[in-house]
N, CA and C atoms as a LAMMPS dump frame, in Angstrom:
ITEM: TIMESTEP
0
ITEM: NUMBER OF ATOMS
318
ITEM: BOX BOUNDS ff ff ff
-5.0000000000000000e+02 5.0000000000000000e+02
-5.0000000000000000e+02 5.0000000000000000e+02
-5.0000000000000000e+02 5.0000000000000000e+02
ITEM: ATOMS id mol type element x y z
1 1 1 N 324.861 29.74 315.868
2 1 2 C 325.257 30.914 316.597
3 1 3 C 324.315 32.042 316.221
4 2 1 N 323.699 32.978 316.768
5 2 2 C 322.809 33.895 316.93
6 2 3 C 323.52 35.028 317.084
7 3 1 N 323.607 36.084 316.508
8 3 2 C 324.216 37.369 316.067
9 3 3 C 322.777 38.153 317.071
10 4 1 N 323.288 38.688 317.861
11 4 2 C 322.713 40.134 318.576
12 4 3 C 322.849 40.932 317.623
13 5 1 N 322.346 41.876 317.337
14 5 2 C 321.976 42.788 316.333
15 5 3 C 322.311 44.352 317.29
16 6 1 N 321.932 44.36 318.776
17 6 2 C 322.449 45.22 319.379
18 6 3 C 323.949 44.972 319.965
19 7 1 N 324.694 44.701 319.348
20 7 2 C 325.783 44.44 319.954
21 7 3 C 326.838 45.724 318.882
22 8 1 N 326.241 46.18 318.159
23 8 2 C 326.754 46.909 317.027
24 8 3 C 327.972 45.962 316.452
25 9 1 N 327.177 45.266 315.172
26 9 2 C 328.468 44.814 314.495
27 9 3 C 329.015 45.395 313.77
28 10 1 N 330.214 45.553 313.098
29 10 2 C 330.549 46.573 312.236
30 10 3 C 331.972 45.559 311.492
31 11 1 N 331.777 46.075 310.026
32 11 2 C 333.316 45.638 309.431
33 11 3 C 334.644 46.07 309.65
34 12 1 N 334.25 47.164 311.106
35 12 2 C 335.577 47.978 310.688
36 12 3 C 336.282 47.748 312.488
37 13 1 N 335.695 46.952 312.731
38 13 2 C 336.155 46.155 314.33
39 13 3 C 337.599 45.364 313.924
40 14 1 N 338.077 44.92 315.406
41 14 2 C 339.184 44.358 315.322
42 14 3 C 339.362 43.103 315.261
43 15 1 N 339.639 42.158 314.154
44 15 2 C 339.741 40.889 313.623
45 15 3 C 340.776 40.099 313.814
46 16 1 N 341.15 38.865 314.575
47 16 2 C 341.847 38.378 315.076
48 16 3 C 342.656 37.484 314.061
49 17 1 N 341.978 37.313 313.071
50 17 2 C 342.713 36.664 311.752
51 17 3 C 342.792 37.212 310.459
52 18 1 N 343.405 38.417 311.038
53 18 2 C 344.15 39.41 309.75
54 18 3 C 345.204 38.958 309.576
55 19 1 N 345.954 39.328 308.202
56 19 2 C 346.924 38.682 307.461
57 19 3 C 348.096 38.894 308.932
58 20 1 N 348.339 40.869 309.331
59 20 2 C 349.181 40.907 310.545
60 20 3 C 349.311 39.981 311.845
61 21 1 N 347.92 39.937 311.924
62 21 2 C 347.717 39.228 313.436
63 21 3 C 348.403 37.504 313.553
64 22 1 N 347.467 36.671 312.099
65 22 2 C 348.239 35.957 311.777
66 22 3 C 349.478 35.496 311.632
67 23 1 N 350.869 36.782 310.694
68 23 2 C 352.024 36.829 310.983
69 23 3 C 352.349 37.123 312.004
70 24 1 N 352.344 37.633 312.61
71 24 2 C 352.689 37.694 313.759
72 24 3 C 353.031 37.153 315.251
73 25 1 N 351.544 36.001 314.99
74 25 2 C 351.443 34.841 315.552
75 25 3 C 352.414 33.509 314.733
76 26 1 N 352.264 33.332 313.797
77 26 2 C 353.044 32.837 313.349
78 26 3 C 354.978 32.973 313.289
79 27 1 N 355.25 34.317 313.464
80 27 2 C 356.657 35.419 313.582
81 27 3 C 356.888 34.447 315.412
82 28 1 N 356.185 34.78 316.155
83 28 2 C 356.086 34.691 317.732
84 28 3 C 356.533 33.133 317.689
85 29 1 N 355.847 32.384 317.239
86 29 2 C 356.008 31.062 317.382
87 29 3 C 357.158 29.901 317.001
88 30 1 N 357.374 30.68 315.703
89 30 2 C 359.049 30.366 314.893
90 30 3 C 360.04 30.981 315.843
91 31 1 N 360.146 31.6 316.305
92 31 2 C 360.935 32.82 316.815
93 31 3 C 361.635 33.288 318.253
94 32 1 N 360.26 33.049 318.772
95 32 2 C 360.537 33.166 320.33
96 32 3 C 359.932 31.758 320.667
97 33 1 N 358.954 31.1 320.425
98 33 2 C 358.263 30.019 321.932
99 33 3 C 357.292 29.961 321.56
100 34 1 N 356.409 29.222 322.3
101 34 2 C 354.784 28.927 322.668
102 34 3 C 354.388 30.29 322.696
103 35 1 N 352.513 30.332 322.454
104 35 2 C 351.529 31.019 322.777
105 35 3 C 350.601 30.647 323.9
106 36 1 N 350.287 32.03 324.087
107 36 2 C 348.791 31.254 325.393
108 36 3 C 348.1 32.309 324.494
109 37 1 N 346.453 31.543 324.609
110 37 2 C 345.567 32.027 323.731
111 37 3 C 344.509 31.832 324.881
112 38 1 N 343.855 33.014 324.973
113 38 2 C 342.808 33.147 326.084
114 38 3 C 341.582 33.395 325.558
115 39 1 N 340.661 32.42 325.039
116 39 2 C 339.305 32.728 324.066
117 39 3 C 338.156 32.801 324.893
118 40 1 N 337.33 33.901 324.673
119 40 2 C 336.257 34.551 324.972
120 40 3 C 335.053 33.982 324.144
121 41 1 N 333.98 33.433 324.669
122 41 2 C 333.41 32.999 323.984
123 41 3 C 332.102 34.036 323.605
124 42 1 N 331.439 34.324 323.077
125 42 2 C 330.333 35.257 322.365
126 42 3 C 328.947 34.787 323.067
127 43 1 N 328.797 35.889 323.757
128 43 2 C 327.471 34.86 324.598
129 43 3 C 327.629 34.258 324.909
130 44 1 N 328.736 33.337 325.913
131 44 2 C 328.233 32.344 325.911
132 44 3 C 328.271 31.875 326.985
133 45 1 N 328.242 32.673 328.442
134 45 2 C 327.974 32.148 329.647
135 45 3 C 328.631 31.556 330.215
136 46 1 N 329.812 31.379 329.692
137 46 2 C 330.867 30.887 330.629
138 46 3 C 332.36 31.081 330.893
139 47 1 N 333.212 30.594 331.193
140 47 2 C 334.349 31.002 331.454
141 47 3 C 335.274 30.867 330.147
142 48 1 N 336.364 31.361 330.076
143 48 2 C 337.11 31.611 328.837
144 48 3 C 337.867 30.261 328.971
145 49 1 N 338.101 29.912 327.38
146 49 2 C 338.852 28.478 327.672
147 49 3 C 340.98 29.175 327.61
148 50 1 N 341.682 28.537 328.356
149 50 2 C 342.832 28.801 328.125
150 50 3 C 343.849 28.092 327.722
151 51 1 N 344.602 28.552 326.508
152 51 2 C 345.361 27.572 325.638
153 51 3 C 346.293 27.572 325.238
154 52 1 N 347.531 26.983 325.066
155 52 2 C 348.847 27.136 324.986
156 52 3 C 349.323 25.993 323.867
157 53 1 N 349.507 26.972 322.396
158 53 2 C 350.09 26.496 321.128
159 53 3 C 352.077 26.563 320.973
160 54 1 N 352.437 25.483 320.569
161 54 2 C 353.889 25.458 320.399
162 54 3 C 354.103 25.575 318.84
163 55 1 N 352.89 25.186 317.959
164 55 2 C 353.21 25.053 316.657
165 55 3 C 351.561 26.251 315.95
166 56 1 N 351.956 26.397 314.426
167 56 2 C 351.185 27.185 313.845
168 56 3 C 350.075 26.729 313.665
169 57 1 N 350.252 25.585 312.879
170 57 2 C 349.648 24.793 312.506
171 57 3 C 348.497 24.292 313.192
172 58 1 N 348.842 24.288 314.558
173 58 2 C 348.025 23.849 315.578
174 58 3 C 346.467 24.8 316.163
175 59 1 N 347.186 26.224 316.198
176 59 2 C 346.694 27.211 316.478
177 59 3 C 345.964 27.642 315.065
178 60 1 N 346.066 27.422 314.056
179 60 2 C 344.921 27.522 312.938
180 60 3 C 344.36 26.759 312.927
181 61 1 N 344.13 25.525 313.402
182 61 2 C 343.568 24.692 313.096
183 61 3 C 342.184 24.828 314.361
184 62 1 N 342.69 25.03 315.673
185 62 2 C 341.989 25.297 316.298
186 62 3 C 340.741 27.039 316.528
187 63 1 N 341.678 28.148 315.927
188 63 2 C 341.218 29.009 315.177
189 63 3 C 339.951 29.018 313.587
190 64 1 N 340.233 27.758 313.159
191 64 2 C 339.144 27.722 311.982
192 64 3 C 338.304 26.519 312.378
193 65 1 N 338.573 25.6 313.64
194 65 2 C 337.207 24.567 313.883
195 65 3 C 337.042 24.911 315.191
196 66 1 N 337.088 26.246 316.003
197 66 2 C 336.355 25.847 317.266
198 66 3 C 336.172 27.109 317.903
199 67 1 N 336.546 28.398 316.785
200 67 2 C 336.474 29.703 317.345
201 67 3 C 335.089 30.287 316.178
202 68 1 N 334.316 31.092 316.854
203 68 2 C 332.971 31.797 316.319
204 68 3 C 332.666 32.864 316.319
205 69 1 N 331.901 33.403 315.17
206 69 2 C 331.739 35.228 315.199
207 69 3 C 331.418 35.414 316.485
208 70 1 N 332.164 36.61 316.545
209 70 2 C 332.059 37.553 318.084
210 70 3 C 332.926 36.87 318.796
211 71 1 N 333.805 35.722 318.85
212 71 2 C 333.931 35.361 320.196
213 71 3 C 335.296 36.117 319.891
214 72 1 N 335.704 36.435 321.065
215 72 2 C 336.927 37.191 321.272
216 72 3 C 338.873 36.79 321.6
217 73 1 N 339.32 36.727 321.157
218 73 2 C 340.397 36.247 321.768
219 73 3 C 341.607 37.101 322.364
220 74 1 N 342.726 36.583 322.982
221 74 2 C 343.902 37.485 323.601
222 74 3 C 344.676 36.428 323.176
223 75 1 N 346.153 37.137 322.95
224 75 2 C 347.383 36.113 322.402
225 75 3 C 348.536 36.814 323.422
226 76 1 N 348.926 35.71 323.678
227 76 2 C 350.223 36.439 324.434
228 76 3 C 351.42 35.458 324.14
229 77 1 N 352.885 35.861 323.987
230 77 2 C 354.173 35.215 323.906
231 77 3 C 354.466 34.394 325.478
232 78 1 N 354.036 33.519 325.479
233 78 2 C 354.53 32.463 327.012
234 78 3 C 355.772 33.03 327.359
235 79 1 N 357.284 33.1 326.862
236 79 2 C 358.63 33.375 326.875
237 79 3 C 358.793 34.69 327.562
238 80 1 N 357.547 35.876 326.746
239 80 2 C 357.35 36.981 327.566
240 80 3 C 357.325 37.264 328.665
241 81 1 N 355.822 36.534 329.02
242 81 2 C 354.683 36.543 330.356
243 81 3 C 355.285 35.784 331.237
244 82 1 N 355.658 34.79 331.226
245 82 2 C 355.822 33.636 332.24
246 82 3 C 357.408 34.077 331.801
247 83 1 N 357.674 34.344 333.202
248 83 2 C 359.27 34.489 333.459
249 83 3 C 359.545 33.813 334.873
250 84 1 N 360.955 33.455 335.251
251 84 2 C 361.198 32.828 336.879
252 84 3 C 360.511 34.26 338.147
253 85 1 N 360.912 35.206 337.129
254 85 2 C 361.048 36.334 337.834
255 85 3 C 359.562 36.778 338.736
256 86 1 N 358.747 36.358 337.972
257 86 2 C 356.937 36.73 337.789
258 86 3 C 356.295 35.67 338.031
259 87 1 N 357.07 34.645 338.723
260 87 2 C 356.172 33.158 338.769
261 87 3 C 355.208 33.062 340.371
262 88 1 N 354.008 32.432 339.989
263 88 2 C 353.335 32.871 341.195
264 88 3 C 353.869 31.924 342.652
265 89 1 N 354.56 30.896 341.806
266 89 2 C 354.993 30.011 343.144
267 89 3 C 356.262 28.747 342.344
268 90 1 N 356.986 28.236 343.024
269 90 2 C 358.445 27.664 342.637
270 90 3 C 358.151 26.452 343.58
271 91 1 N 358.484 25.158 342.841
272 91 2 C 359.154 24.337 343.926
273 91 3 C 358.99 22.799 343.292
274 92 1 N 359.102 21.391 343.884
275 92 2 C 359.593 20.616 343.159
276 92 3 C 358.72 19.632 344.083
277 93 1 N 357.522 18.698 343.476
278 93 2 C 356.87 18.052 344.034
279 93 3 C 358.169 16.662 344.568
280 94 1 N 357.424 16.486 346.538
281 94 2 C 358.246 15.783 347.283
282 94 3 C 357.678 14.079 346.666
283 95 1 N 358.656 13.407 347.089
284 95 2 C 358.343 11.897 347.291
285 95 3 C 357.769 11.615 348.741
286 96 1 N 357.247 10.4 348.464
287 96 2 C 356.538 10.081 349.975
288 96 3 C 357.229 9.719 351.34
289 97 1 N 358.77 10.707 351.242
290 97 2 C 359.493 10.712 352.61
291 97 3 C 359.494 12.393 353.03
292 98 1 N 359.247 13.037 351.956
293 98 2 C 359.145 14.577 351.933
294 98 3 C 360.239 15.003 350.991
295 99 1 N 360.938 14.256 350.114
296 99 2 C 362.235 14.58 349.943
297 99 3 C 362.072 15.288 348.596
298 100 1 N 362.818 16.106 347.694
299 100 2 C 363.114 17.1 346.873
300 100 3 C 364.628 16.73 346.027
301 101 1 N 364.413 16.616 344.768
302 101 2 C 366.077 16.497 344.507
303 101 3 C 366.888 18.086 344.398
304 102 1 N 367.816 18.033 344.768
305 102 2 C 368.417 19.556 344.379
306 102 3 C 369.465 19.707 343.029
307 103 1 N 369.49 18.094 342.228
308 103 2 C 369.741 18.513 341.155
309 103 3 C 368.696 17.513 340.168
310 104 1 N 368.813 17.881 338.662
311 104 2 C 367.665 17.399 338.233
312 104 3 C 368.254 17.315 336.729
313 105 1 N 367.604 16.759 336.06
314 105 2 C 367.814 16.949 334.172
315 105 3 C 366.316 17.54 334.022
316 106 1 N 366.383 19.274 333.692
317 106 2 C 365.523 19.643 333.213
318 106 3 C 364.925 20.289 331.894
C-alpha cells in the first residue's frame, strides 16, 4: 500500500478502531442485531465493498486481515436502518403457477 503524502496524514484524524468505536460496535452487536459495514477502499478505484456482521468476532477479524491505512469505513445498526417501514420494496418470490403463500414460518 502506498501512502500519498498529499493526502495530509495526521495522528489526530478519525480512527475506526478506537477502544470507543470498537465498544460500541461490539455494545451494537450483543445488544441490538447485525451490522452493515460499508468499506471504502484508499485509492483504490473502485466501488466500496458492503458487509453485514452478526457476530464480533467476525467483524475483527475481517477489520485486522482485509482493511488498510486510509481506507475508510461506515458502520451502521441493520435493526436501525432497515425497518418494514423504509424498505425499498416487499413481497414474496412466486412459484411457477404465479402463486404466493399468505402464511409462512418466518
Amino acid at each position: 500500500m502506498s501512502i500519498n503524502e498529499a493526502d495530509d496524514w495526521t495522528t489526530a484524524g478519525a480512527k475506526i478502531n478506537t477502544p470507543q468505536n470498537l465498544a460500541g460496535v461490539r455494545r451494537t452487536l450483543q445488544e441490538i442485531g447485525p451490522i452493515i459495514v460499508e468499506h471504502w477502499f484508499y485509492r483504490g478505484a473502485r466501488a466500496p465493498d458492503r458487509i453485514v456482521f452478526d457476530e464480533f468476532e467476525d467483524y475483527e477479524k475481517y477489520l485486522n486481515s482485509n482493511v488498510r491505512p486510509g481506507d475508510n469505513l461506515y458502520i451502521w445498526s441493520f435493526a436501525e436502518v432497515c425497518t418494514n417501514e423504509n424498505a425499498l420494496a416487499y413481497g414474496k418470490y412466486p412459484d411457477d403457477q404465479g402463486r404466493v403463500p399468505t402464511k409462512g414460518a418466518y
